[in-house]
C-alpha positions in Angstrom: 42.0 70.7 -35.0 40.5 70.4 -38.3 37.6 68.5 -39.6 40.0 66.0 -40.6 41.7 65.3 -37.5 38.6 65.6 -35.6 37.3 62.4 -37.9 40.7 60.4 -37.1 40.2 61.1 -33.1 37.0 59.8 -33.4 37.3 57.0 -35.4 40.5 55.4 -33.6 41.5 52.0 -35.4 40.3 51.7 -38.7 37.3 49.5 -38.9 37.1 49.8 -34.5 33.6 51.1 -34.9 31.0 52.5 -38.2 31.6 55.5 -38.1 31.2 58.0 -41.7 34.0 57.6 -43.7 34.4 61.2 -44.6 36.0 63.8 -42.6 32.9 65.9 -43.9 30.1 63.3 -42.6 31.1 63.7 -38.8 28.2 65.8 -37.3 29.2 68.9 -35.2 28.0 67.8 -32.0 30.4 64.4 -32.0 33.4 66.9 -30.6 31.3 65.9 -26.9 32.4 62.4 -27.9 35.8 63.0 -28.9 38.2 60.7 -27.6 40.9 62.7 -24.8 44.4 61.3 -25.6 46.2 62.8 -22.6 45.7 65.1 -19.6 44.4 68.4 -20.2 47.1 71.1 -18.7 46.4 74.2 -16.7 44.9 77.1 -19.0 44.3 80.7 -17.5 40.4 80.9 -19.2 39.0 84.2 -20.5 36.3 85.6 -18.3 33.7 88.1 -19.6 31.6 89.5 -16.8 32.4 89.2 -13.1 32.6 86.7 -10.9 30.8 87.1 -7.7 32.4 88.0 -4.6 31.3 84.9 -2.8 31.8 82.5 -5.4 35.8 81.0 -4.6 36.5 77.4 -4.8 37.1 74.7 -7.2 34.7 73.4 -9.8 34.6 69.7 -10.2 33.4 68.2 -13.0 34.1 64.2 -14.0 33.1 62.0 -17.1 34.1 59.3 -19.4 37.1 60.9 -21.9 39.1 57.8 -23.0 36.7 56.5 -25.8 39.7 54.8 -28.1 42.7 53.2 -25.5 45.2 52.1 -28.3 43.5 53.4 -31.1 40.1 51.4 -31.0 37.4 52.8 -30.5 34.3 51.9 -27.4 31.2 51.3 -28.4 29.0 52.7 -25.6 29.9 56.4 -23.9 29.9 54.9 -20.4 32.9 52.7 -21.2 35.6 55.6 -21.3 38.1 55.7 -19.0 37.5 58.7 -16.4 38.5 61.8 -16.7 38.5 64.4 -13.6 38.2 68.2 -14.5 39.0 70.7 -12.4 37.9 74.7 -12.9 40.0 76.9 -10.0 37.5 80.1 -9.1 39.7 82.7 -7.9 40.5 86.3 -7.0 43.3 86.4 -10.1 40.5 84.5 -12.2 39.4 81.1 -13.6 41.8 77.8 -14.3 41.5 75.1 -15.8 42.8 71.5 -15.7 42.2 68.0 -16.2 43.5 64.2 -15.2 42.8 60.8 -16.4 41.7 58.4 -13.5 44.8 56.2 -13.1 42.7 53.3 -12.1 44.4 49.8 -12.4 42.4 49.0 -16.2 43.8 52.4 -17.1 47.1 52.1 -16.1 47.4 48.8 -18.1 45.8 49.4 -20.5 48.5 52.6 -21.3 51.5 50.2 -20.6 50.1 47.7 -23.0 48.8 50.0 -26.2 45.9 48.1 -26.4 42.3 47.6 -24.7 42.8 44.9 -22.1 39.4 44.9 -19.7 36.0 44.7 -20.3 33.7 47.7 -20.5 30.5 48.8 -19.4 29.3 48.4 -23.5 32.3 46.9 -25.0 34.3 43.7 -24.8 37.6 43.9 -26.4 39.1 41.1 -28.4 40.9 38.5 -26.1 40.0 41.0 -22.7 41.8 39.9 -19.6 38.8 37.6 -17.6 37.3 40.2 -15.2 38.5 38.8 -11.6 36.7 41.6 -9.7 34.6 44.3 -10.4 36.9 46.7 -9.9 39.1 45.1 -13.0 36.6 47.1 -15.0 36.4 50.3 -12.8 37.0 53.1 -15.2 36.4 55.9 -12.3 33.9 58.0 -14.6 30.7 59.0 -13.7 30.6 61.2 -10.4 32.9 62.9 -7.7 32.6 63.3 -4.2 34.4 65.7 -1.8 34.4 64.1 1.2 36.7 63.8 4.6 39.3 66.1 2.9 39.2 63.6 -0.1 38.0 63.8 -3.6 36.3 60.8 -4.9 36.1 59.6 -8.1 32.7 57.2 -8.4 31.9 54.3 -11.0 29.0 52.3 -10.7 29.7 48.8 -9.9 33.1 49.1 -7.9 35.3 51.0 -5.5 35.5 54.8 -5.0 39.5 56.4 -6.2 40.9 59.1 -4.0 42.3 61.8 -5.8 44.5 64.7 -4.7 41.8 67.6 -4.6 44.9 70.0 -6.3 46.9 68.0 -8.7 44.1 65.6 -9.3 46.9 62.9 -9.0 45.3 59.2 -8.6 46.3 58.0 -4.5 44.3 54.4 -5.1 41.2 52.9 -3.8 39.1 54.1 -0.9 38.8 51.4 1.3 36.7 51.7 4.0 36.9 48.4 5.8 38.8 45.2 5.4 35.3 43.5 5.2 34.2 45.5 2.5 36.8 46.3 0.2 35.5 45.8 -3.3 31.9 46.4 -2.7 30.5 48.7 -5.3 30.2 52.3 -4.4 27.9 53.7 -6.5 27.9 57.3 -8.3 24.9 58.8 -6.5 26.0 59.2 -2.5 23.7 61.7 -0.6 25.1 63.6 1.5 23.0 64.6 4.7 22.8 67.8 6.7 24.6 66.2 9.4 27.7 65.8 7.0 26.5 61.8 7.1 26.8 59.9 3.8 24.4 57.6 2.6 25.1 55.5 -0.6 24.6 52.0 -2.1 25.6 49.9 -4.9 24.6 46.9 -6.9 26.4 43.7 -6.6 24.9 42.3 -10.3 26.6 39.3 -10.4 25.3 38.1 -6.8 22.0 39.5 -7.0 22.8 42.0 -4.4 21.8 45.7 -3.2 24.9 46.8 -0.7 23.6 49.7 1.4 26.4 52.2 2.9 26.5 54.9 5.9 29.6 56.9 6.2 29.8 59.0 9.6 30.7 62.5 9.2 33.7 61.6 10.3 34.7 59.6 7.3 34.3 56.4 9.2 32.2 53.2 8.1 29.1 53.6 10.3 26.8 50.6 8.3 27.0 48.3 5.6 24.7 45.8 4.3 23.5 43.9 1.7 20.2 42.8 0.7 19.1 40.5 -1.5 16.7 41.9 -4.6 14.9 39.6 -6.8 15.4 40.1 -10.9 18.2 42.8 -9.7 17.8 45.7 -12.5 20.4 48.8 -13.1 20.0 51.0 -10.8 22.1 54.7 -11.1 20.3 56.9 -8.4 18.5 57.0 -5.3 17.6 59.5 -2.2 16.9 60.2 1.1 14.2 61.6 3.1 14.7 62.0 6.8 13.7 58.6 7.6 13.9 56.7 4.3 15.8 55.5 1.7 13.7 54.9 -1.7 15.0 53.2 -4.9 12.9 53.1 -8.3 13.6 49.9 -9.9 13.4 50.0 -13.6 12.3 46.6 -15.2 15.9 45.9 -16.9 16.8 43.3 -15.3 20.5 41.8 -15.0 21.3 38.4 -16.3 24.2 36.6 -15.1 24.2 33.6 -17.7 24.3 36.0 -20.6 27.2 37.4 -19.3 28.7 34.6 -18.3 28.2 33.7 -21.7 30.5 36.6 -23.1 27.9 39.1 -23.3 28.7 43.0 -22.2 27.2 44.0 -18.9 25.2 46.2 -20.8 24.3 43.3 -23.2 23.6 41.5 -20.3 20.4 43.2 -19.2 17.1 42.2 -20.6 14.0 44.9 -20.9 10.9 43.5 -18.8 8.2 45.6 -19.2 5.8 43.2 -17.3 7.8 44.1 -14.0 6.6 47.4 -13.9 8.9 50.8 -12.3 9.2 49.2 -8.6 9.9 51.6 -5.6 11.6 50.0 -3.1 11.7 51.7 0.3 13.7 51.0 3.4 13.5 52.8 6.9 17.0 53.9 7.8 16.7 52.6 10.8 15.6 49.2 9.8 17.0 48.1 6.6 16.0 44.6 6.8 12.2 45.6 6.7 11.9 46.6 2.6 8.0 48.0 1.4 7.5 47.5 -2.4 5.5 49.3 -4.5 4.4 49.4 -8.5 4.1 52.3 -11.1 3.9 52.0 -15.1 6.8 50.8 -16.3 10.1 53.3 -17.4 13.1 53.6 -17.0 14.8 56.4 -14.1 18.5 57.8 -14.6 18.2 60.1 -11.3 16.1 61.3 -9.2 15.9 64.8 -7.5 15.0 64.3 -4.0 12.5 62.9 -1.9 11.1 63.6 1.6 8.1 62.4 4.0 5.3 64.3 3.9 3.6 62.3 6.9 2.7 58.5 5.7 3.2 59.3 1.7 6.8 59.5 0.4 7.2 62.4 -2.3 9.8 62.2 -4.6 11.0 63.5 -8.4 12.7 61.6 -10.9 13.9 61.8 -14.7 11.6 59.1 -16.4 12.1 58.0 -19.9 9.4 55.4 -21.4 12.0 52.6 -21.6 16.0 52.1 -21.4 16.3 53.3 -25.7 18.5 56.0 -24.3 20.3 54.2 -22.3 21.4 51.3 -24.8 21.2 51.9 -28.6 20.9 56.1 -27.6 24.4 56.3 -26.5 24.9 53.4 -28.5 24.4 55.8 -31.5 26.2 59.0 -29.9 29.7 56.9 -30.1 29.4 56.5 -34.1 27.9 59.9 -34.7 24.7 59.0 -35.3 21.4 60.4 -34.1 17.5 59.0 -33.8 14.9 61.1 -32.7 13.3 58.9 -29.5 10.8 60.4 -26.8 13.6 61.9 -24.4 13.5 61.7 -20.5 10.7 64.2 -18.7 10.3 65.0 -15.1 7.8 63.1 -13.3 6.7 63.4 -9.4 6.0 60.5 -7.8 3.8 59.5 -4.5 3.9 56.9 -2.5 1.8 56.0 0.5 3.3 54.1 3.1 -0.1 53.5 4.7 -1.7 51.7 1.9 1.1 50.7 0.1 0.0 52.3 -3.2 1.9 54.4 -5.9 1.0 57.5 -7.7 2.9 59.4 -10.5 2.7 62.8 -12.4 4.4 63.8 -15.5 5.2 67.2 -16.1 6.2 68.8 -19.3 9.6 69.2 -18.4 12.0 67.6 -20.7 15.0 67.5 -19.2 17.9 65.5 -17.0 20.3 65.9 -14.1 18.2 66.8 -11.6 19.8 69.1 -8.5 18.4 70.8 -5.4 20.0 72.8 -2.8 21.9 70.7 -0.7 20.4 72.6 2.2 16.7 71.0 2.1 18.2 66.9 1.1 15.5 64.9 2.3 13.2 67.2 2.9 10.4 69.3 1.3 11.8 71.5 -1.3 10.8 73.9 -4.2 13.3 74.4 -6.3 14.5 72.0 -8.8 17.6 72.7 -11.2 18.1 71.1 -14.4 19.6 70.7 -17.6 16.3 71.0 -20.0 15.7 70.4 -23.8 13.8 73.1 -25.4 14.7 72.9 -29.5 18.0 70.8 -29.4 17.0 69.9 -33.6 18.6 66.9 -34.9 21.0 66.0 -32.0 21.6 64.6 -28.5 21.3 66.8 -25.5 20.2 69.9 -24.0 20.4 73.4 -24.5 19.1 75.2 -22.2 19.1 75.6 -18.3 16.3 75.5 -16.1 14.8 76.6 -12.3 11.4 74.8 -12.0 9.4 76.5 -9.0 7.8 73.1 -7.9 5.0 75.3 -5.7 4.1 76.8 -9.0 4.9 75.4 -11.5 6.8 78.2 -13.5 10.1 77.3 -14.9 12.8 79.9 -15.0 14.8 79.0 -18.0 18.0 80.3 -20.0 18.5 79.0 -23.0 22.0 78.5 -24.7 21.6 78.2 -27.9 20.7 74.9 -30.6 25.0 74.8 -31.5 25.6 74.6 -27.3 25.1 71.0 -25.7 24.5 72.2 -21.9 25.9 69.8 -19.3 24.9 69.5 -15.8 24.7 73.0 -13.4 25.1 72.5 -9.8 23.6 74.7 -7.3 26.1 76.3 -5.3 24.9 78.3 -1.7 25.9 81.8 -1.3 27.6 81.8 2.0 26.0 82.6 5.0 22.5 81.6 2.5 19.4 80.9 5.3 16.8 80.3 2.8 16.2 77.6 0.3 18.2 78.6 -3.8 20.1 81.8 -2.3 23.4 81.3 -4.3 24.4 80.3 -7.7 23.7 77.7 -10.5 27.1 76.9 -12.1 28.0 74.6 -15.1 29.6 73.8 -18.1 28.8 73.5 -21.8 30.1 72.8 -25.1 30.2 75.4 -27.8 29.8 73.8 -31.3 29.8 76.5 -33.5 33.3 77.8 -31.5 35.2 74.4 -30.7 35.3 75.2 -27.3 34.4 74.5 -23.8 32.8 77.3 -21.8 31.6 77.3 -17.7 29.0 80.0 -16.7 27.6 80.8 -13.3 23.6 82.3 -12.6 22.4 84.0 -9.9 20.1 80.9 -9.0 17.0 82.9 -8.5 17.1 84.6 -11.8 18.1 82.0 -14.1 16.7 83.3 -17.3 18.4 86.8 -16.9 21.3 84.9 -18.7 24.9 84.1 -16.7 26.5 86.4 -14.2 29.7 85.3 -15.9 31.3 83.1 -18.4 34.6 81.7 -19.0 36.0 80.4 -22.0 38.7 78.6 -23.0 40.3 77.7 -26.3 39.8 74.2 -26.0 37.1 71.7 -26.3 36.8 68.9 -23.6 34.8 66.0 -24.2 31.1 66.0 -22.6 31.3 65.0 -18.5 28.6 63.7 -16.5 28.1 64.7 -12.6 30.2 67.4 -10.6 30.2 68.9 -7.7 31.6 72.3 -6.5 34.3 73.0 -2.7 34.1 76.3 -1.6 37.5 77.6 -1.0 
């Protein structure tokens, strides 16, 4: 694809969006903002190094893909329609392939040429009115393997089941007549039990659902709770007898939206709220303790756990929700601002007297993950995506092991023309102790058009990858995955 076509991809409909007007204006990094026309076939990648013995399975990886249905272009990166990525690890090597969601909005919107639903940033001309929430459910932010299922995950509606192989669309998950419709959110934790805890935010009824799934797939709990001056919410975790919730102060207003505004549109920044932490014992829901930090604005949060009456936790913290509006905002036409960028910050807070306490550390970076092993309770290792000299653009570029005992980060760098997306940390099998296994993830080479996935012996991050794959395509950027061992 030439600079040319690369412009006409990403500019859809004339006039749909400002983007430059010349082939020649279109910055490098927009390719992770390209919008996917049609499903990605399977394609044999070419591995250099080796892959290790243990490692078999299926990398997952989803994200927003269909930025222009019909030609015109979104305005926000969360609005695309999902796309669900699939990297086979085997003995004979690595493959890869890739579906579109066929959620209801997508599958019209295909039939009819044309955008038809409202977005999570974007409201088409003469949009369909949204009956439910899952009208605008565009399947694109996470994935969960669950009950011999693979889970697409949105924020504000139902989960879709997916063939784990294929990646073929089966419908919605629907876990109970009672609750079918209730938002699902993108963040489940999973507990060592094989238990799921999740929640999800019911915006326009003020809402915070809370769900337990039974190991056995079945619905164990749901409940909602009312939350006053609801804000976004994308993350949570659990310790081993808490849930906790950082509520940033951007608070959801029904009337505006009502009034024609996006949902994005529809939130309004209240500093004066403060960052509240919201935590509920898991076995009594109904009995919430509030508490206040500085205010900011929290994406995700790497775990938590109860070290005796204070709740520890870590969280990506960004000074206010810039990224999260006119950032990505800005991504979608090509353009790029220079704004502070989201740090890691610990957080601690006592249960006894009910006060908070943060810490930020010099870590700029986001999408936070742990060993699965130690969720919800103390651990040491954090794994990140970190941004150490990015230049002029969005993203990161490097990849990092934080020793939280310590303090020393463990950190491999890609390079300033790679944008690094989220590494998952994968146990070797058999593992007993906390980071024994791998780190694997993808990236986007600039500089070569092309996607590439690399894996890390988790302990020694910055001795560069084990082994990487590349392919000779480039797939748009993705946001969460998660990895099945074969």
């Amino acid at each position: 694809m030439d600079r040319r076509d690369f412009s006409r991809l990403l500019l859809g409909a004339a006039g749909a969006l400002a983007l430059p007007a010349r082939a020649a204006e279109a910055p490098p990094w927009a390719l992770g903002f390209a919008a996917l026309q049609a499903d990605a076939e399977p394609l044999a990648m070419t591995v250099q190094g080796r892959l290790p013995a243990g490692l078999r399975g299926s990398f997952y990886r989803n994200g927003p893909a269909g930025h222009a249905p019909g030609g015109v272009r979104y305005h926000h990166w969360f609005d695309g329609d999902g796309l669900m990525q699939r990297y086979a690890l085997g003995p004979a090597g690595i493959t890869h392939h890739a579906r579109f969601v066929r959620t209801p909005k997508f599958v019209a919107e295909s039939a009819a040429g044309r955008p038809l639903r409202r977005a999570f940033g974007t409201n088409p001309a003469n949009a369909d009115p949204v009956n439910t929430a899952d009208s605008m459910n565009a399947a694109n932010t996470s994935v969960l393997p669950f009950g011999g299922e693979l889970l697409a995950l949105w924020e504000g509606g139902s989960a879709m089941r997916l063939d784990a192989q294929t990646l073929q669309t089966r419908g919605f998950k629907d876990w109970s007549p009672e609750t079918t419709g209730l938002p699902f959110s993108a963040h489940p934790r999973v507990e060592r039990d094989g238990s799921v805890w999740n929640f999800g935010i019911a915006a326009m009824q003020g809402l915070l659902v809370v769900w337990r799934i039974g190991a056995d797939g079945r619905l164990a709990q749901a409940v909602t709770l009312p939350v006053p001056q609801l804000p976004m919410v994308h993350d949570f975790a659990v310790t081993e007898r808490h849930l906790v919730f950082l509520l940033p102060p951007f608070v959801f207003e029904r009337t505006r939206f009502e009034e024609g505004a996006t949902f994005l549109g529809s939130h309004e920044w209240r500093p004066g709220l403060g960052l509240r932490g919201l935590v509920l014992p898991k076995d009594r829901l109904d009995a919430p303790r509030w508490f206040e930090l500085p205010a900011a604005f929290v994406f995700h949060i790497g775990n938590a756990w109860d070290d005796g009456a204070t709740l520890r936790l870590d969280c990506m913290r960004s000074p206010d929700a810039w990224h999260a509006t006119a950032g990505l905002e800005q991504a979608m036409a090509g353009r790029y601002t220079p704004h502070e960028h989201a740090r890691l910050m610990q957080v601690a807070l006592d249960l006894g007297s009910g006060t908070a306490r943060q810490v930020l550390l010099p870590q700029t970076a986001e999408f936070p993950r742990i060993d699965p092993a130690v969720t919800g309770r103390r651990h040491r290792q954090l794994f990140m995506a970190s941004r150490i000299d990015a230049g002029d653009r969005p993203g990161h570029d490097a990849v990092t092991r934080l020793d939280l005992d310590s303090g020393r980060a463990d950190t491999w760098r890609y390079g300033a023309d790679v944008v690094v997306e989220e590494h998952v940390f994968v146990p070797r099998p058999g593992a007993t102790r906390e980071g024994d296994g791998w780190l694997v993830g993808t990236a986007l080479d600039l500089a070569k058009r092309q996607t590439l996935l690399a894996v890390f012996d988790a302990g020694r991050v910055a001795a560069g990858p084990l082994m990487q794959a590349t392919m000779a395509r480039a797939m748009p950027l993705g946001l969460h995955g998660a990895f099945v061992a074969a």
